[in-house]
C-alpha positions as CSV (number, residue, x, y, z in Angstrom):
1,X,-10.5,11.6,-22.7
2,X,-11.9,7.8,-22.9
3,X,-10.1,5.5,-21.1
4,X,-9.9,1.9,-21.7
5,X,-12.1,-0.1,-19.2
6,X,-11.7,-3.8,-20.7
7,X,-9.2,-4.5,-18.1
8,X,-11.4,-6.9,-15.8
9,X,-10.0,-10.6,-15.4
10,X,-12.0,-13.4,-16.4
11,X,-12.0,-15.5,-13.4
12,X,-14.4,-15.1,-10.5
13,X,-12.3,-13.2,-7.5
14,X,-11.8,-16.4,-4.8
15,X,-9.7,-15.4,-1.8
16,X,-7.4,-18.1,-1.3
17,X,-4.3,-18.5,1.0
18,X,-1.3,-19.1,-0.6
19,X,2.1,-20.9,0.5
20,X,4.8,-19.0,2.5
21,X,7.2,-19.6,-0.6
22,X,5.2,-16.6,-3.4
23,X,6.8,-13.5,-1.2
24,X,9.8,-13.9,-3.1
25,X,8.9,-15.2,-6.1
26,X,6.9,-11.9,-6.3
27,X,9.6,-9.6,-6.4
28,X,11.5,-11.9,-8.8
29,X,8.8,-12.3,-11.5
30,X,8.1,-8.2,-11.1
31,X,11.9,-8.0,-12.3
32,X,11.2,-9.8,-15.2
33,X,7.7,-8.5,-15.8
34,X,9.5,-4.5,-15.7
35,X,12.7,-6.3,-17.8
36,X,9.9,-7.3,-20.6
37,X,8.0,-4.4,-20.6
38,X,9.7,-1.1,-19.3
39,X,9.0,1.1,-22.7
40,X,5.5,0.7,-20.9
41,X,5.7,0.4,-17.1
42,X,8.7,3.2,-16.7
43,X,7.1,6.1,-18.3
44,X,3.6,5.4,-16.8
45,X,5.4,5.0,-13.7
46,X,6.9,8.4,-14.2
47,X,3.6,9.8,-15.0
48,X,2.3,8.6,-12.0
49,X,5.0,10.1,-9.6
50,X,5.0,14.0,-11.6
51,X,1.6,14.3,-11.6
52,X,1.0,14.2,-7.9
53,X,4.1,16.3,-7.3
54,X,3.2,19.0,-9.8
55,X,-0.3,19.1,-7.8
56,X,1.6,19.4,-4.7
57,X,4.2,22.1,-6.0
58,X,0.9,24.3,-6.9
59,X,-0.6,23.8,-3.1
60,X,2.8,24.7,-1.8
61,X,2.1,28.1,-3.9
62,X,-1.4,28.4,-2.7
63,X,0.2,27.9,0.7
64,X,2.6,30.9,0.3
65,X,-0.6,33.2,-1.3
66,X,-2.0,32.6,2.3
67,X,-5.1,30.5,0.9
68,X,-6.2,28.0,3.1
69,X,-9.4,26.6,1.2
70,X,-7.4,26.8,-2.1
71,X,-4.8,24.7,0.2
72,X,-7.0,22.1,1.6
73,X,-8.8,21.5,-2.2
74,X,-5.5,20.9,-3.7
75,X,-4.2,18.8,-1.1
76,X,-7.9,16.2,-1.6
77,X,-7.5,16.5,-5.6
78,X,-3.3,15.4,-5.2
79,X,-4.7,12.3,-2.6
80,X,-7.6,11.2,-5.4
81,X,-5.2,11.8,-8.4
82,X,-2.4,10.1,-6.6
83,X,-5.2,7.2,-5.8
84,X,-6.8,6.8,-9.5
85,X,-3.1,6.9,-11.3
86,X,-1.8,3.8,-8.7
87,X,-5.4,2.2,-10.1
88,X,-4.3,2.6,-13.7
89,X,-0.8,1.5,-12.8
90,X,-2.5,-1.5,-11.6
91,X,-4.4,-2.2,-14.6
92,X,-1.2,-1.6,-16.6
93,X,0.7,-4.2,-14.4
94,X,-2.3,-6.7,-15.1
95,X,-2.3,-6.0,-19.0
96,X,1.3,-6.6,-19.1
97,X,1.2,-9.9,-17.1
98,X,-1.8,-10.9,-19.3
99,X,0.7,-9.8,-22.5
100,X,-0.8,-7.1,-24.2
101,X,0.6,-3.9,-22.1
102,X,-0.8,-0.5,-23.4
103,X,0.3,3.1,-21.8
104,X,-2.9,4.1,-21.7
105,X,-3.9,1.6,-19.3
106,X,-2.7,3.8,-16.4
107,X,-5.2,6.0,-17.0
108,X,-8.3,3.1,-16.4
109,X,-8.3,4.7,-13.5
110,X,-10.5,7.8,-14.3
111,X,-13.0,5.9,-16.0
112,X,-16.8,6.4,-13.9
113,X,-16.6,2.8,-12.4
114,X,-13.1,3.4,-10.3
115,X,-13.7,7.2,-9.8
116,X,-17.5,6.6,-8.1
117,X,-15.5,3.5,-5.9
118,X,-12.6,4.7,-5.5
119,X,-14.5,8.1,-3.9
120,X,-16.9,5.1,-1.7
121,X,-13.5,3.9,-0.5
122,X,-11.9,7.1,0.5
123,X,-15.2,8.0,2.4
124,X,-15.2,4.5,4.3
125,X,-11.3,4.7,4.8
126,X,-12.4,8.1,6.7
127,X,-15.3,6.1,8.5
128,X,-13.6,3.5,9.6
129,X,-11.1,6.1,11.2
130,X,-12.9,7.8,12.6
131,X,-14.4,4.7,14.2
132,X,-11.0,3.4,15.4
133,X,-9.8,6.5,16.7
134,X,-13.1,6.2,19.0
135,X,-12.1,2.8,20.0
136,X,-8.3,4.3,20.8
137,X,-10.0,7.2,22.9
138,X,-11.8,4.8,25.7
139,X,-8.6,2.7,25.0
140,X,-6.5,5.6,26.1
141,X,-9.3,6.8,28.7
142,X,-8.5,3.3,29.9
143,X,-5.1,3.6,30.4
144,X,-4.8,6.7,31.7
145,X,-7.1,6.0,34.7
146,X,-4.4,3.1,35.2
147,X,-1.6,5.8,35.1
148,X,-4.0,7.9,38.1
149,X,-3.8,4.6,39.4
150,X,0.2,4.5,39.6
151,X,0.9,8.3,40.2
152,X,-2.1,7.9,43.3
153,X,-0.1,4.8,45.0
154,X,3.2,5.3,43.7
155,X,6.0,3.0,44.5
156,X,5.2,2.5,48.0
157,X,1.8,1.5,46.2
158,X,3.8,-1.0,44.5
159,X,5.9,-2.6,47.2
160,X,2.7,-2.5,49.3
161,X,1.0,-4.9,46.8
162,X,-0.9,-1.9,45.3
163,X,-0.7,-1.3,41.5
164,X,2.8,0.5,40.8
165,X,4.6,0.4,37.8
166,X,3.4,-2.6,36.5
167,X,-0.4,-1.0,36.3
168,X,1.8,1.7,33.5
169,X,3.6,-1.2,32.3
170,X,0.3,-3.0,31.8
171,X,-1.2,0.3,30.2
172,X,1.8,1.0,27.6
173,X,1.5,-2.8,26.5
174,X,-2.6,-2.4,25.9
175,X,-2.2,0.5,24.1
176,X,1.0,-1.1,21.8
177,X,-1.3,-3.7,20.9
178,X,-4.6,-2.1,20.3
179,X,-2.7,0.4,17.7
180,X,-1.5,-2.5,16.1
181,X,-4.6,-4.2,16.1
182,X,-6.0,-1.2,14.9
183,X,-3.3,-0.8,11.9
184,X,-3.1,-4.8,11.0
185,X,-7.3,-4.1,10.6
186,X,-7.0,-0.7,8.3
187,X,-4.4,-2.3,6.5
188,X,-6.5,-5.2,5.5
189,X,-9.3,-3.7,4.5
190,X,-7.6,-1.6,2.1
191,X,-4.8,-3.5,0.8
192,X,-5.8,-5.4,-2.0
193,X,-9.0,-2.5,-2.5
194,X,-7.4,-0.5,-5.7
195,X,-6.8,-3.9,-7.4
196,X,-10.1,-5.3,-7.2
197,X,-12.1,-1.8,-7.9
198,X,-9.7,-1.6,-11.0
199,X,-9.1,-4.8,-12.3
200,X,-11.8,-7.0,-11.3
201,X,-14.5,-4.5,-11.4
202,X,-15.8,-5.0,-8.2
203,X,-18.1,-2.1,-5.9
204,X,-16.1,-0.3,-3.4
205,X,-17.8,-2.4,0.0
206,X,-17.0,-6.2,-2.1
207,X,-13.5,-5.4,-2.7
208,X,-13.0,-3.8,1.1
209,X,-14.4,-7.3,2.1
210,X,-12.5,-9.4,-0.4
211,X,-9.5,-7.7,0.3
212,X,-10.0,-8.4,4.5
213,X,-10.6,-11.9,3.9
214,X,-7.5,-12.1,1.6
215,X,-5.2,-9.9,4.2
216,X,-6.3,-12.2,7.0
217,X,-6.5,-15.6,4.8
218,X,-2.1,-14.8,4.3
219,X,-1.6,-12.7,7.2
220,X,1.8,-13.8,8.0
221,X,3.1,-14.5,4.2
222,X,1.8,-10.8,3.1
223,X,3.9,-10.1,6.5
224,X,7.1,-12.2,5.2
225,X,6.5,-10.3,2.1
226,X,6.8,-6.8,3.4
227,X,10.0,-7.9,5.7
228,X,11.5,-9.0,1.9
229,X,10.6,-6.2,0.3
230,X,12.4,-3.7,3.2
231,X,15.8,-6.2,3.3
232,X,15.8,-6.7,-0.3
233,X,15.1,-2.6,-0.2
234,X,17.9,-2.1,1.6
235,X,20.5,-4.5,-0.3
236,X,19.6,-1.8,-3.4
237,X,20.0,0.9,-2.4
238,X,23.0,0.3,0.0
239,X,25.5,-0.4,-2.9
240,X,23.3,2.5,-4.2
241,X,24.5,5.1,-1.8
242,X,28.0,3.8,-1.7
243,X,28.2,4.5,-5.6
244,X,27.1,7.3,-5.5
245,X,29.2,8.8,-2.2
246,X,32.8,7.5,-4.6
247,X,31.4,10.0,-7.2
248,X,32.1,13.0,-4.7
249,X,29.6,14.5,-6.4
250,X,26.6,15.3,-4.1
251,X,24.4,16.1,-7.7
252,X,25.7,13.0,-9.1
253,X,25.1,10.7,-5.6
254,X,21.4,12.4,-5.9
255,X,20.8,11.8,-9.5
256,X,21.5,8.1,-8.6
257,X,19.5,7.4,-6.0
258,X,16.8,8.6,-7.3
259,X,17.0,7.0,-10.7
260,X,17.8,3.2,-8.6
261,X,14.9,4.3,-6.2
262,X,12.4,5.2,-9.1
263,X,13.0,1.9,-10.9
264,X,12.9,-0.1,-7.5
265,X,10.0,1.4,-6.9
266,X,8.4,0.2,-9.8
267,X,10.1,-3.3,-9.2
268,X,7.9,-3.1,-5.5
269,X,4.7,-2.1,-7.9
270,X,4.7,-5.1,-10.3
271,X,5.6,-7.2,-7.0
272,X,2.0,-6.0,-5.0
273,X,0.1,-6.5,-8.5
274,X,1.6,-10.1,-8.7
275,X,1.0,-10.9,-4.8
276,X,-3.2,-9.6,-5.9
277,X,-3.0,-11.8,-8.6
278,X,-1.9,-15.1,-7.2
279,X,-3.8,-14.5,-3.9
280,X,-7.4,-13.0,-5.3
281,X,-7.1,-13.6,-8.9
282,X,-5.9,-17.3,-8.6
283,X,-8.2,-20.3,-9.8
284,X,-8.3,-22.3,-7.1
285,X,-5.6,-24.3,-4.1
286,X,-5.7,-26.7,-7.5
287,X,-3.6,-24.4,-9.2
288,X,0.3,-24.6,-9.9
289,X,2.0,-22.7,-7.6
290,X,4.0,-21.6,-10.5
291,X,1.6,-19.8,-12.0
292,X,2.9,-16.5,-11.5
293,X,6.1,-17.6,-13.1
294,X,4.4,-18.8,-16.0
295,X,2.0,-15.4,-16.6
296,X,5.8,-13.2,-16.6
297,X,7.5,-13.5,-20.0
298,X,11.3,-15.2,-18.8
């Protein structure tokens, strides 16, 4: 099958840091950007949630034939299909912000380019793992020589002036914040990956790095953003679930939710694509901070 590949932007990729006022203005313009163009966006959408789940219906079968290799190859081709469709779903996003939306856009993402970096990005997603988990093992080495410490002196350690509780207290908080650490610093390097292997063409090691210095450049507005997107989440599918409980109908209370959640789900897709495009895709801090609004047909 050929897949369309001219879905690269035509500005150079500049990390830049954007105001704290975008987060909302993200999911907003992704409502109008699905309003415009759901013929399109829907039914790729749909594509991309059935494929995966067919995949994964067949490993559940190989499960219950008692193959585990069968299992385990499944399982990576479901993670890499799941991964290549999100990257054509991104390129769709980007051809309908840009005006000319195309179905077959969400399948850029099996063209060579995004299948050799996507496959780079998987292996250094399992690198850099592998690398933290290290980390978290002398971390938690660390901290458990501090709980020795507190079971060794106990609490007459403690009102002696020895270490006590607080050495466990001191522990839990040092591992709290290296996991975090550890997640904000995954996170970042892979956030903003997809878009920029997909859309702006870039080798799987340039957009990990573009992507870290965006995720760090707008740390706490791609924060605010995901606290927005959870509330705003929540206000959907609240009413959601109240609907559907008056039906008394437990099939028509499922059907529901999952129609609302399918299409809010797509919502939260156009919103991520528009965050990558005003934070990596933008033209420089000289440019309207409407810009976004002005790409989304009102």
């Amino acid at each position: 099958m050929s897949t369309p590949t001219d879905t690269s932007y035509d500005t150079p990729v500049i990390p830049r840091k954007v105001p704290a006022g975008p987060p909302l203005n993200w999911i907003s313009a992704a409502v109008r950007l699905l309003r415009s163009n759901w013929g399109v966006i829907l039914p790729a959408y749909l594509l991309v949630f059935l494929v995966p789940a067919l995949i994964q219906y067949g490993a559940m079968e190989v499960i219950s034939g008692g193959s585990v290799f069968g299992t385990v190859v499944l399982v990576i081709v479901s993670i890499f299909v799941t991964l290549l469709l999100n990257a054509g779903m991104v390129a769709l996003f980007h051809s309908a912000a840009e005006g000319t939306p195309r179905f077959t856009q969400v399948f850029s993402g099996f063209s060579g380019h995004t299948i050799l970096h996507t496959f780079l990005m998987v292996v250094m997603m399992i690198v850099v793992g592998i690398v933290l988990s290290v980390i978290g093992y002398v971390i938690s080495s660390i901290a458990d020589f501090s709980f020795s410490s507190v079971s060794r002196y106990g609490m007459g350690g403690f009102m002696d002036g020895g270490f006590g509780p607080s050495a466990g207290i001191a522990s839990i908080l040092l591992m709290f914040i290296a996991v975090l650490c550890a997640l904000v610093l995954f996170g970042a390097l892979f956030f903003y990956a997809i878009p920029l292997i997909v859309v702006a063409r870039q080798g799987a090691l340039e957009a990990v790095r573009n992507s870290l210095r965006a995720c760090f450049k707008n740390l706490f507005v791609l924060l605010f953003f995901a606290v927005n997107a959870m509330v705003v989440t929540q206000l959907v599918l609240f009413p959601t679930f109240a609907i559907g409980a008056s039906t008394a109908s437990v099939i028509g209370m499922t059907v529901i939710t999952i129609v609302v959640s399918f299409v809010w789900g797509a919502v939260l897709a156009g919103a991520y694509y528009l965050s990558f495009r005003d934070v990596l895709l933008g033209k420089g801090d000289t440019e309207s901070d409407n810009d976004i609004e002005a790409t989304v047909p009102a």
